[in-house]
mmCIF file of the N, C-alpha and C atoms, coordinates in Angstrom:
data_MODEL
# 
_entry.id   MODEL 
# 
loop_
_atom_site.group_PDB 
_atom_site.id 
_atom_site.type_symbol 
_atom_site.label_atom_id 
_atom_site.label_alt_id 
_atom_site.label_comp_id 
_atom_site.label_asym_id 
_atom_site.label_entity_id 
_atom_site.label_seq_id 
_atom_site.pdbx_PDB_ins_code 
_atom_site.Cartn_x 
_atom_site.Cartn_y 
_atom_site.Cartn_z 
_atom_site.occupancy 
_atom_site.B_iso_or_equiv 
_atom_site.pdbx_formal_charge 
_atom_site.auth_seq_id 
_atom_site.auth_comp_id 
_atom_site.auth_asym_id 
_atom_site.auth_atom_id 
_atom_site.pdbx_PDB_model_num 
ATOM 1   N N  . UNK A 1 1  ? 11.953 -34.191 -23.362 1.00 0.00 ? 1  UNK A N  1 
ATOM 2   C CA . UNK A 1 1  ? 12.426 -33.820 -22.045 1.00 0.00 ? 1  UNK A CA 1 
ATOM 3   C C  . UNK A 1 1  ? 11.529 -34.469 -21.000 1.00 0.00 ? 1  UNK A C  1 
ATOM 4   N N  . UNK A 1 2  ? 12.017 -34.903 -19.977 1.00 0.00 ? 2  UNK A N  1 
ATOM 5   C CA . UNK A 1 2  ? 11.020 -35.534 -18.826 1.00 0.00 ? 2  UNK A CA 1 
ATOM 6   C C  . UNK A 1 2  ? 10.529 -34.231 -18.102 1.00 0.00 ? 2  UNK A C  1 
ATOM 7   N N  . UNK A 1 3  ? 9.268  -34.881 -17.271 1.00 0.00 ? 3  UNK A N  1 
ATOM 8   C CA . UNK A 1 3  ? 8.159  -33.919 -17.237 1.00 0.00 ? 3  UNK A CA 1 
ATOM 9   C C  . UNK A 1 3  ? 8.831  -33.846 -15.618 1.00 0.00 ? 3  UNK A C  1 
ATOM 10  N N  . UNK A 1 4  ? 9.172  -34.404 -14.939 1.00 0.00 ? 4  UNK A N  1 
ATOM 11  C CA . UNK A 1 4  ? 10.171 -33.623 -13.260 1.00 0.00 ? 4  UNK A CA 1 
ATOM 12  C C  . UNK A 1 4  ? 10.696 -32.906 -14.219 1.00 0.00 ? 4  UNK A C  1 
ATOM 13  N N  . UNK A 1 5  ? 12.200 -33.143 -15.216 1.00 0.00 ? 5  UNK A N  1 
ATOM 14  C CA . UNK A 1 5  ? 12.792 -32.124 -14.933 1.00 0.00 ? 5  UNK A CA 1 
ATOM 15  C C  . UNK A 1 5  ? 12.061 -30.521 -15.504 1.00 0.00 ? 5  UNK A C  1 
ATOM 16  N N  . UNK A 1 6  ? 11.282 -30.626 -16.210 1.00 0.00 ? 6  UNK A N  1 
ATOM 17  C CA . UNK A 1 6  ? 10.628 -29.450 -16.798 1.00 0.00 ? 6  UNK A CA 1 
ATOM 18  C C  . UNK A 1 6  ? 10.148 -28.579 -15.719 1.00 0.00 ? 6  UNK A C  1 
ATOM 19  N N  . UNK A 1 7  ? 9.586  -29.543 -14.837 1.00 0.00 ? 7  UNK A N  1 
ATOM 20  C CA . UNK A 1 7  ? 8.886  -29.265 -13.425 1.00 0.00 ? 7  UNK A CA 1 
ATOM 21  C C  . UNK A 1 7  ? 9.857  -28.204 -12.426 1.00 0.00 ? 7  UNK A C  1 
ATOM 22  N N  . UNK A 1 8  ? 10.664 -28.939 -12.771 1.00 0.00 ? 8  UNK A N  1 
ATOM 23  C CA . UNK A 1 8  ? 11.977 -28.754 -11.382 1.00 0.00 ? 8  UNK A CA 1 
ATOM 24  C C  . UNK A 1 8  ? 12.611 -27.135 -11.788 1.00 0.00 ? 8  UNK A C  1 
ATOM 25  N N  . UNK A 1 9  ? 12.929 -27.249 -13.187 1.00 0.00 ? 9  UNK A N  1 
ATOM 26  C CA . UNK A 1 9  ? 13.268 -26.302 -13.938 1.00 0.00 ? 9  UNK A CA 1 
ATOM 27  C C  . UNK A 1 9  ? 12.016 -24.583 -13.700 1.00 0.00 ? 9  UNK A C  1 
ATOM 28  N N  . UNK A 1 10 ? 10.973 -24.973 -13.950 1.00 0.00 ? 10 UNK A N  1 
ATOM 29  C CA . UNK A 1 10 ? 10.252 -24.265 -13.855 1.00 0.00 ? 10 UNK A CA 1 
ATOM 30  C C  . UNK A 1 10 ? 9.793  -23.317 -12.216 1.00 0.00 ? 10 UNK A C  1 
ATOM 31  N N  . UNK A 1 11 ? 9.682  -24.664 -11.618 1.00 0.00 ? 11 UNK A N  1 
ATOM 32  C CA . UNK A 1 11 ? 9.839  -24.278 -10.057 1.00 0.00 ? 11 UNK A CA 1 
ATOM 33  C C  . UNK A 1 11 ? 11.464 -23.465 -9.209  1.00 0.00 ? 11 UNK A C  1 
ATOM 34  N N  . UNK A 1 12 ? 12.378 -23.853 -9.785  1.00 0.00 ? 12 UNK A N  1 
ATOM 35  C CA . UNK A 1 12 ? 13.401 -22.782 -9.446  1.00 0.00 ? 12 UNK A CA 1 
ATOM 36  C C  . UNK A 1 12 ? 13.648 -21.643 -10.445 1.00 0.00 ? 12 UNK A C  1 
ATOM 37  N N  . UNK A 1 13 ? 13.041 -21.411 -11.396 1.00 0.00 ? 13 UNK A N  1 
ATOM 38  C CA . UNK A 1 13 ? 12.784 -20.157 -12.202 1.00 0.00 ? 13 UNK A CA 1 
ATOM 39  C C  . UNK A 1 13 ? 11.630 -19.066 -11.821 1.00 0.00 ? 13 UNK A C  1 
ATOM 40  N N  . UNK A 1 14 ? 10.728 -19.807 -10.789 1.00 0.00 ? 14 UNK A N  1 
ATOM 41  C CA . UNK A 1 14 ? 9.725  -18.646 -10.228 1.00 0.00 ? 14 UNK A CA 1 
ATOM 42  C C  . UNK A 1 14 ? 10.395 -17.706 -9.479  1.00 0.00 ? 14 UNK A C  1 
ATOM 43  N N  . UNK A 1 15 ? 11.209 -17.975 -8.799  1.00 0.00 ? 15 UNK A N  1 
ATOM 44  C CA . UNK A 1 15 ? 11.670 -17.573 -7.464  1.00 0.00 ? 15 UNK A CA 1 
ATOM 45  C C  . UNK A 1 15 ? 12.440 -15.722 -8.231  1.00 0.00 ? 15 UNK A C  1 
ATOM 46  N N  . UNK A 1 16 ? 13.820 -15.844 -9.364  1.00 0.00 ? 16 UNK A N  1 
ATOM 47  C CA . UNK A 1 16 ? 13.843 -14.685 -9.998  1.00 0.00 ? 16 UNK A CA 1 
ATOM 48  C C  . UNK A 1 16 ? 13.128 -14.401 -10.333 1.00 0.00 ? 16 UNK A C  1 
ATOM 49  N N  . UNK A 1 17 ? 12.101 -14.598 -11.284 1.00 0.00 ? 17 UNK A N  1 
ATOM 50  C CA . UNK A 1 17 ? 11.073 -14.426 -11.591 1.00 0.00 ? 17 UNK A CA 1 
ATOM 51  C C  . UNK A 1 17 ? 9.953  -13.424 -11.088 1.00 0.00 ? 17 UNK A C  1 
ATOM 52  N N  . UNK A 1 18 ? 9.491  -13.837 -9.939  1.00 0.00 ? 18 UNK A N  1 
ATOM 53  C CA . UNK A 1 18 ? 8.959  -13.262 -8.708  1.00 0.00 ? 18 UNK A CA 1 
ATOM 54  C C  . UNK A 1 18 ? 9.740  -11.639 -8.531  1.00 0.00 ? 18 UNK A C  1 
ATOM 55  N N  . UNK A 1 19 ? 10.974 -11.920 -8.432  1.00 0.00 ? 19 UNK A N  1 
ATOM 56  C CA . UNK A 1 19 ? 11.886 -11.258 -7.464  1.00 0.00 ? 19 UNK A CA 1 
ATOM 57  C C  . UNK A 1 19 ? 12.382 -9.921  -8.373  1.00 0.00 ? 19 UNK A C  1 
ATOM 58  N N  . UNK A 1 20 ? 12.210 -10.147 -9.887  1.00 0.00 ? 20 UNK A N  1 
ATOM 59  C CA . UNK A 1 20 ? 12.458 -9.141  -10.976 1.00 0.00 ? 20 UNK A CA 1 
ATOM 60  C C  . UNK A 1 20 ? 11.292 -8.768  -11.054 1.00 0.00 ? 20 UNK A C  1 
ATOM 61  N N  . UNK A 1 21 ? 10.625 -9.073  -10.683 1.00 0.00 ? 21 UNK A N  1 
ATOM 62  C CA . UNK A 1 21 ? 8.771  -8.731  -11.577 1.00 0.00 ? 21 UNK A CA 1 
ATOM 63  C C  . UNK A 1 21 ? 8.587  -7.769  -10.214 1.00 0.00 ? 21 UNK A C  1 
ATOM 64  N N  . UNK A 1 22 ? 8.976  -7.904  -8.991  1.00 0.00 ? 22 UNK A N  1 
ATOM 65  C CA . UNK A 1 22 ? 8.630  -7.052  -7.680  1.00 0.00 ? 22 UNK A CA 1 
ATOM 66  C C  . UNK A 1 22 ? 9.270  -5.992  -7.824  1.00 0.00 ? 22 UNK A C  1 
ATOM 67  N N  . UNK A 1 23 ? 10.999 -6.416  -8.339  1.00 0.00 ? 23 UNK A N  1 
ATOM 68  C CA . UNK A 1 23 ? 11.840 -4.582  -8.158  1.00 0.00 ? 23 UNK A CA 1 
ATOM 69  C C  . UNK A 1 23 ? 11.228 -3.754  -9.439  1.00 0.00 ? 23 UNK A C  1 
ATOM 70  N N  . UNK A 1 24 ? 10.638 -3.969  -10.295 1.00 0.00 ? 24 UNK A N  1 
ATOM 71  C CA . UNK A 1 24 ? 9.815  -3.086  -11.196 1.00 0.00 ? 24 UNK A CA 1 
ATOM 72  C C  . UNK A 1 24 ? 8.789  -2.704  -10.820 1.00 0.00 ? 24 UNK A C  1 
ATOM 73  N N  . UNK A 1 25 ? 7.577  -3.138  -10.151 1.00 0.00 ? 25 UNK A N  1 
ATOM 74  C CA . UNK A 1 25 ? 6.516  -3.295  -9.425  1.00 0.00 ? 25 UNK A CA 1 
ATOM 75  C C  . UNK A 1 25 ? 6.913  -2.092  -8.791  1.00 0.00 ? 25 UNK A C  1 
ATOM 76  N N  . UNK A 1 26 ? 7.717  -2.539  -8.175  1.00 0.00 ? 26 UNK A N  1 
ATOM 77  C CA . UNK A 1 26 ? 8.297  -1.342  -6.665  1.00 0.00 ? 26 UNK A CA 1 
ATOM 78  C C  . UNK A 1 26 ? 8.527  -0.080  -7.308  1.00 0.00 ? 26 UNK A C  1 
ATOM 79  N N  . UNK A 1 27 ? 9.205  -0.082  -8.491  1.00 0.00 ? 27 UNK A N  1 
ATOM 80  C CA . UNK A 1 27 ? 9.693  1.070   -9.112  1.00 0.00 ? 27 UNK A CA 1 
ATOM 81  C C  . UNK A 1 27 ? 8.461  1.828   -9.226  1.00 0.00 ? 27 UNK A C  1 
ATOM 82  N N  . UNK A 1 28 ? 7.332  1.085   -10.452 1.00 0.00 ? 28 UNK A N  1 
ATOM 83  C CA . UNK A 1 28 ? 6.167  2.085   -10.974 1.00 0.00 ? 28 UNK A CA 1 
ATOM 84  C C  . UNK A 1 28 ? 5.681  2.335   -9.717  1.00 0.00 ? 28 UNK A C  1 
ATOM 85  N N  . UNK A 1 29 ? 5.308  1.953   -8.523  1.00 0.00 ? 29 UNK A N  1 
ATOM 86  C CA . UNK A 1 29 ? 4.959  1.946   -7.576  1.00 0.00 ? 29 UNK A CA 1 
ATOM 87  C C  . UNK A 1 29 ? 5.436  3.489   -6.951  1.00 0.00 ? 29 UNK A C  1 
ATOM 88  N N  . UNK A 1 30 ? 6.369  3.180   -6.500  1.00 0.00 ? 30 UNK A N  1 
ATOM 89  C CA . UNK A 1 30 ? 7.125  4.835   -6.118  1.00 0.00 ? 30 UNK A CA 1 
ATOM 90  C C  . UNK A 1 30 ? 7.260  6.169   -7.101  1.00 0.00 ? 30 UNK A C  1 
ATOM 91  N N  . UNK A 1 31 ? 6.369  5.722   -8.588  1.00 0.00 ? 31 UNK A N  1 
ATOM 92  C CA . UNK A 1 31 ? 6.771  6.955   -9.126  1.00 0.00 ? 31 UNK A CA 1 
ATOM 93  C C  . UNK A 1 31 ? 5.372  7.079   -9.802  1.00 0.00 ? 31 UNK A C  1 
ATOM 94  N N  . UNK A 1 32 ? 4.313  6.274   -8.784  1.00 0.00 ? 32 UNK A N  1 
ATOM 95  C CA . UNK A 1 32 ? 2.963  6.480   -8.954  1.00 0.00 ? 32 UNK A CA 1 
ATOM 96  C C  . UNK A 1 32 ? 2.402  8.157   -9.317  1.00 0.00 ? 32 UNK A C  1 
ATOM 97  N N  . UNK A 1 33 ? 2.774  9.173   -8.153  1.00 0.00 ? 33 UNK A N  1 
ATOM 98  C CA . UNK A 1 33 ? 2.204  10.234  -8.683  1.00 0.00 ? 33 UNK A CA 1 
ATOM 99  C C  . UNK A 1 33 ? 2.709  10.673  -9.945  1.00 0.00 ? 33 UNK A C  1 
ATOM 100 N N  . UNK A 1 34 ? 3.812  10.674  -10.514 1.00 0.00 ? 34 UNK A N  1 
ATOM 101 C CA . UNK A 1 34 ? 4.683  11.099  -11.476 1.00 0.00 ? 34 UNK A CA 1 
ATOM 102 C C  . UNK A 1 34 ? 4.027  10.348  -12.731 1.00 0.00 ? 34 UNK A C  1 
ATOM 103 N N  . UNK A 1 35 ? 3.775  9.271   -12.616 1.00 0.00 ? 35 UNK A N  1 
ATOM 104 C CA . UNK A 1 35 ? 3.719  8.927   -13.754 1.00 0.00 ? 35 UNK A CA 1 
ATOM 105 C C  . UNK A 1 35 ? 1.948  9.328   -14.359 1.00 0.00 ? 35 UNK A C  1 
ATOM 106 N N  . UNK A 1 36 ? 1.124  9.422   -13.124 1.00 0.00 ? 36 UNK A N  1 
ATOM 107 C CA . UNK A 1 36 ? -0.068 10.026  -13.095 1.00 0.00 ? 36 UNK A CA 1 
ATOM 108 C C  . UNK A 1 36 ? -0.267 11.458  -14.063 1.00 0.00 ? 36 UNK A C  1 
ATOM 109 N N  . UNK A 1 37 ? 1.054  12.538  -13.417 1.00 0.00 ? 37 UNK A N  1 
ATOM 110 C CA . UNK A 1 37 ? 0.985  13.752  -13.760 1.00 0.00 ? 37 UNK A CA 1 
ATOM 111 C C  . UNK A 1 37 ? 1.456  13.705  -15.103 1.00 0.00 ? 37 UNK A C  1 
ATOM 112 N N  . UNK A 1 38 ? 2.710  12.385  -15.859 1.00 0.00 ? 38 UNK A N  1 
ATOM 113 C CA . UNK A 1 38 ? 3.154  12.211  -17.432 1.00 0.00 ? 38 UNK A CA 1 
ATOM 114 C C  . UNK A 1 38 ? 1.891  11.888  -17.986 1.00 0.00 ? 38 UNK A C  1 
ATOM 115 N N  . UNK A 1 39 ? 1.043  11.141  -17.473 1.00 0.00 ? 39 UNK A N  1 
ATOM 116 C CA . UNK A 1 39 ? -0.101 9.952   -18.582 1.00 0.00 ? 39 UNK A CA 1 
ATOM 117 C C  . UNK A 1 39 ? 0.872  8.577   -18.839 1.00 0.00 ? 39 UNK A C  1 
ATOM 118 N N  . UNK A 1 40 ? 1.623  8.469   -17.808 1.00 0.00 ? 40 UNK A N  1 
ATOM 119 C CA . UNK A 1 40 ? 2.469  7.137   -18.201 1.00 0.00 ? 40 UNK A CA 1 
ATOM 120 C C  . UNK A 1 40 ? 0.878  5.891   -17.782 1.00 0.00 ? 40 UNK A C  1 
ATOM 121 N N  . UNK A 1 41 ? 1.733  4.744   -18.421 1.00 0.00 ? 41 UNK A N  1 
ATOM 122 C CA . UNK A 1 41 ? 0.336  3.831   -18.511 1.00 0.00 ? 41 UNK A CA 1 
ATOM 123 C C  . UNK A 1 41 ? 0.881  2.567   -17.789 1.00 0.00 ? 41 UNK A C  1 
ATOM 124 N N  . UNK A 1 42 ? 1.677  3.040   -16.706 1.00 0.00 ? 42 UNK A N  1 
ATOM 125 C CA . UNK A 1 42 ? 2.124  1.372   -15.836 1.00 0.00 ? 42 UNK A CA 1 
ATOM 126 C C  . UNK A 1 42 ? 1.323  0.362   -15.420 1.00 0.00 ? 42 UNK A C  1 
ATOM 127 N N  . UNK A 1 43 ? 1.753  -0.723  -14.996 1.00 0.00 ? 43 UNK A N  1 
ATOM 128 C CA . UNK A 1 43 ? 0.897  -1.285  -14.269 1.00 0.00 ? 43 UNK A CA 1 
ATOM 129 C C  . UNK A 1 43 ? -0.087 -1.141  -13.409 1.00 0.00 ? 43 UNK A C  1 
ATOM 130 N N  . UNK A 1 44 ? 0.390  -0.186  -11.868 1.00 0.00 ? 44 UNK A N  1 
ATOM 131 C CA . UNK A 1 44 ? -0.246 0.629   -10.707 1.00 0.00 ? 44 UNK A CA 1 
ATOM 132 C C  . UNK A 1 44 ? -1.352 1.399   -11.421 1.00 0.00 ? 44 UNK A C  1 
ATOM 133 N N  . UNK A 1 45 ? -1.252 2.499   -12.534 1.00 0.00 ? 45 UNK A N  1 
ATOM 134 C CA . UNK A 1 45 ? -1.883 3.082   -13.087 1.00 0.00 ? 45 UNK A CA 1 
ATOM 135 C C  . UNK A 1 45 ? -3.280 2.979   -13.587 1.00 0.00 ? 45 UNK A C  1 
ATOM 136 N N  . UNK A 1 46 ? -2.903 1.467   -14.414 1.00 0.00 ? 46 UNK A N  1 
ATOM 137 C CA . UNK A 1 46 ? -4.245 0.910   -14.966 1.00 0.00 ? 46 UNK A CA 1 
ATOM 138 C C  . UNK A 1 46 ? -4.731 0.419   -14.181 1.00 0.00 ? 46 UNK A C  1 
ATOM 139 N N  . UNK A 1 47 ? -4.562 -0.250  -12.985 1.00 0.00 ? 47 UNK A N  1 
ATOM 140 C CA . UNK A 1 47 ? -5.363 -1.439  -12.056 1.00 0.00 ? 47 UNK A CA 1 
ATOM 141 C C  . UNK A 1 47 ? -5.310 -0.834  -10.590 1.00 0.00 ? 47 UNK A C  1 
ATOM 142 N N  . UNK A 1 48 ? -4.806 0.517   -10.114 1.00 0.00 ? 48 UNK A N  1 
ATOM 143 C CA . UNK A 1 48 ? -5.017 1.352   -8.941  1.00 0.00 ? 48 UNK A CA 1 
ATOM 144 C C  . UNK A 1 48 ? -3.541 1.065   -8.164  1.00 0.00 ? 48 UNK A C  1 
ATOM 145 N N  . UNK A 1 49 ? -3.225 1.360   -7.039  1.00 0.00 ? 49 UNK A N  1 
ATOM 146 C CA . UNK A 1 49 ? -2.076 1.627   -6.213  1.00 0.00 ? 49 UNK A CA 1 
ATOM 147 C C  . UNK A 1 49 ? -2.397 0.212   -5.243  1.00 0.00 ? 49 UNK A C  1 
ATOM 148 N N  . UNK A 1 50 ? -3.494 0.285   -4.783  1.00 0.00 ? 50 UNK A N  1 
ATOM 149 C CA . UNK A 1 50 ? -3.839 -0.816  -3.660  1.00 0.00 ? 50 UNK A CA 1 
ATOM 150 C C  . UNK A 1 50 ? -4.075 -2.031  -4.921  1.00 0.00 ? 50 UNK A C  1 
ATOM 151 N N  . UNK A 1 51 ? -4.922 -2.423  -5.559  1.00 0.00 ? 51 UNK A N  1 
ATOM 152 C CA . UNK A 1 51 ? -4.374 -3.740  -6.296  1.00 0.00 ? 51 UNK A CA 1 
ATOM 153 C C  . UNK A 1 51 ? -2.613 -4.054  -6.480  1.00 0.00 ? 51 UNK A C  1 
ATOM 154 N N  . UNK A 1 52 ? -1.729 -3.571  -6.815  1.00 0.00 ? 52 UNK A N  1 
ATOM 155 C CA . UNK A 1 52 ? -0.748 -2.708  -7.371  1.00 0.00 ? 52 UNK A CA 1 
ATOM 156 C C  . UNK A 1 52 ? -0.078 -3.580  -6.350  1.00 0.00 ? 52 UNK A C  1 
ATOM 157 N N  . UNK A 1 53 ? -0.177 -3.388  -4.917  1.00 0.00 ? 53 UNK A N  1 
ATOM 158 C CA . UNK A 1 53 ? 0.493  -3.544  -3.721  1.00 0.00 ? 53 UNK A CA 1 
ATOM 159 C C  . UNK A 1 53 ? 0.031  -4.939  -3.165  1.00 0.00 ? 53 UNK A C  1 
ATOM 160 N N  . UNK A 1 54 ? -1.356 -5.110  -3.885  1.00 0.00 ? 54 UNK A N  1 
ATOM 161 C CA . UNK A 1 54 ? -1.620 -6.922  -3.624  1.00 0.00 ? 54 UNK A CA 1 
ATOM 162 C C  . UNK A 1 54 ? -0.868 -7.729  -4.217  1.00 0.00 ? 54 UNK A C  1 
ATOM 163 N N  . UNK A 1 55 ? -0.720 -7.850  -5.606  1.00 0.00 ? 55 UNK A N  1 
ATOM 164 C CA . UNK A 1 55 ? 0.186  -7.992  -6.460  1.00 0.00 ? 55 UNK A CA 1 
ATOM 165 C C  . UNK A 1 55 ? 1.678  -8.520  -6.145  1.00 0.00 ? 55 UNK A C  1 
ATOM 166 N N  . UNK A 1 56 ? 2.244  -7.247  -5.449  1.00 0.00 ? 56 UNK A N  1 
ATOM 167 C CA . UNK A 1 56 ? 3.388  -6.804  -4.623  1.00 0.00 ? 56 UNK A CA 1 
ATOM 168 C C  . UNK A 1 56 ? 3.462  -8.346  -3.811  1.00 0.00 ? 56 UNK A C  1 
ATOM 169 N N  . UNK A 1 57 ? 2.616  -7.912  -2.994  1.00 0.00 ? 57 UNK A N  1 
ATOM 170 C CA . UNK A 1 57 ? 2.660  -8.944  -1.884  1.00 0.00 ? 57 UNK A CA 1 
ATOM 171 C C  . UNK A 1 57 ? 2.494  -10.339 -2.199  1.00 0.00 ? 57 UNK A C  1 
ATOM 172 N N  . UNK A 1 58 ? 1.460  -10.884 -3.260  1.00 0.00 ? 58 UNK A N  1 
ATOM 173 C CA . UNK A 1 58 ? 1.515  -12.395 -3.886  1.00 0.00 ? 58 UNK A CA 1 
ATOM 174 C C  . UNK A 1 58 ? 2.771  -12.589 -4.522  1.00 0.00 ? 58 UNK A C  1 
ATOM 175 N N  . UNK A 1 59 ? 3.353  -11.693 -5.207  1.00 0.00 ? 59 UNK A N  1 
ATOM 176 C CA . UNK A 1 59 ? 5.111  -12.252 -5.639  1.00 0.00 ? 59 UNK A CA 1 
ATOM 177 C C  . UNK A 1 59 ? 5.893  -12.562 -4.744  1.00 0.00 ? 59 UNK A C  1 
ATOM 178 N N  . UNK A 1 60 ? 5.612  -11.723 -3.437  1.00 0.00 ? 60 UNK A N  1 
ATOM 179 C CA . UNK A 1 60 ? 6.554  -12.130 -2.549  1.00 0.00 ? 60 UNK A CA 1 
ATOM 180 C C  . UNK A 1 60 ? 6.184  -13.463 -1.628  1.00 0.00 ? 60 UNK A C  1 
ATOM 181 N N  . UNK A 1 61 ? 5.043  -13.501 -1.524  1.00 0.00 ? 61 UNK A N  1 
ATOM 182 C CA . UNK A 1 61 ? 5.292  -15.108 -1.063  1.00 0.00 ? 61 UNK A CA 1 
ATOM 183 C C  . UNK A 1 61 ? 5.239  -16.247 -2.047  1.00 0.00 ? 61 UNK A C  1 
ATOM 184 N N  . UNK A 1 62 ? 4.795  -15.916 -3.611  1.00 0.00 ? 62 UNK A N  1 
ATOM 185 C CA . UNK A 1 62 ? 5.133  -16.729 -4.751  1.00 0.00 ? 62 UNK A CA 1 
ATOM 186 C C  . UNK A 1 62 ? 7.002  -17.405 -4.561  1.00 0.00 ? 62 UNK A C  1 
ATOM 187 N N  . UNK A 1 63 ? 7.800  -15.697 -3.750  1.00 0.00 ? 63 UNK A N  1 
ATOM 188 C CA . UNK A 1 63 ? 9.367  -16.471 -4.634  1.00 0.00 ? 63 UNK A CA 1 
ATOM 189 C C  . UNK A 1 63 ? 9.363  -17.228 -2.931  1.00 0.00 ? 63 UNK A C  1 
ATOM 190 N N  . UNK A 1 64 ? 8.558  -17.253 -2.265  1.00 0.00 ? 64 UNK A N  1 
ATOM 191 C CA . UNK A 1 64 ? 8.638  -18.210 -0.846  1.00 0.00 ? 64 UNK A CA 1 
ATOM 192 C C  . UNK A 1 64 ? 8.170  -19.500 -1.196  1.00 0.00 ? 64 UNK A C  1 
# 
């Protein structure tokens, strides 16, 4: 396979990418206390609420 199109391929696959990885993000995000009070082990959970929301924010200018 040539190395543009792999390129090209890869670079318009961030963008969903980004954009699925945020509406989950968002999810554990909003069910931060809840999942606190289960012992659920999300993302937010292990690495805090404010990392959590940095995160958040680098995907969203990643799918930019």
């Amino acid at each position: 396979m040539d190395g543009k199109a792999l390129l090209s391929i890869l670079l318009i696959c961030i963008v969903p990418i980004a954009t699925i990885a945020n509406i989950m993000l968002a999810n554990n995000l909003s069910d931060y206390d809840q999942d606190i009070k289960n012992d659920r082990k999300t993302l937010p959970i292990v690495i805090g609420k404010g990392p959590g929301l940095n995160i958040y924010r680098i995907l969203v200018l990643l799918g930019y």
